[in-house]
C-alpha angles and dihedrals in degrees: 000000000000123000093256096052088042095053093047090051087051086055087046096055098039089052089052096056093044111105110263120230081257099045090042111097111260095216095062083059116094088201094047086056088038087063093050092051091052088052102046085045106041094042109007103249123130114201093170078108097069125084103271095231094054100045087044087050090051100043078054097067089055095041091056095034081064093033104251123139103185134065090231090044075052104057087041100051078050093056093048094045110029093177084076089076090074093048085049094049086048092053096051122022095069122202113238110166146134147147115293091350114172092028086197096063088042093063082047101066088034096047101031115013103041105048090048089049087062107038085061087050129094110235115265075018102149105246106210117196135186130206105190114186085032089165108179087347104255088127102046081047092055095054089053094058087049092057109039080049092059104033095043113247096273098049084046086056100055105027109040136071109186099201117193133195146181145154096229097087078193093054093048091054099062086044087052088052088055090205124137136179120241081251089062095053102043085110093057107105102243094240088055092045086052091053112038106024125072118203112242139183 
């Protein structure tokens, strides 16, 4: 191999092995904390909480999907079209839900948390609960089986507001609907399905 072949391979290797934009960490990236701060800013989420890797993945996809190829083409190209910022939010808060999910953490609240919540309450006393994050409302709806279950429905009825929140407006809609395949509720205990579901075309 000549010297000049042999140069040029050596480029191409060393290249090879250099961070693309998309391997680099995104944290290390001013533009890439410049971006949170727009958007924290601009719409009042905070996504300084996410792995950096998957919300850089998922910016990405919007990034690709406008035809930017920078974080800082990107915040620009925000501030010009703000109805990117609902196609953003799409892209990267996710919607995983479902009914019961995490049974642990369910006992929990039943053993541990709830028990403890009334007793602190006067009786008749009003019990207000959030579900932030809500997504399509399997978990605000679950909240609201605990604790008819453990109030009794009546008392439910007078005493509770269930109040449930998210950033998705989609993903509201089908909580406010209320309406949920045979697939959905698999995780509803059966005793819990006959009570509180009603089969519908």
């Amino acid at each position: 191999m000549n010297q000049e072949v042999k140069d040029s391979a050596e480029v191409a290797h060393a290249a090879s092995e250099q961070p693309t934009v998309d391997d680099a960490s995104p944290e290390t990236s001013p533009e890439w904390n410049a971006l949170l701060g727009y958007l924290q800013a601009a719409r009042g989420f905070d996504f300084r909480g996410y792995k950096p890797a998957s919300l850089a993945r998922r910016i990405r996809k919007r990034m690709d999907t406008v035809g930017v190829d920078d974080f800082a083409l990107y915040q620009d190209y925000l501030e010009v079209h703000p109805d990117e910022f609902a196609s953003l939010f799409n892209t990267v808060l996710i919607n995983v839900t479902s009914f019961f999910r995490d049974p642990a953490a369910w006992d929990t609240v039943r053993q541990l948390a709830l028990p403890l919540i009334l007793a602190a309450k006067a009786p008749g006393e009003s019990i207000r609960v959030w579900s932030a994050g809500c997504a399509t409302g399997e978990e605000a709806y679950t909240l609201a089986m605990v604790l008819s279950e453990e109030l009794g429905e009546e008392q439910f009825r007078e005493r509770v507001k269930v109040y449930a929140t998210d950033v998705d407006d989609d993903a509201l809609n089908i909580a406010r609907h209320a309406a949920f395949t045979d697939r959905q509720i698999e995780s509803v205990p059966p005793e819990l399905v006959d009570k509180y579901f009603e089969r519908s075309d």
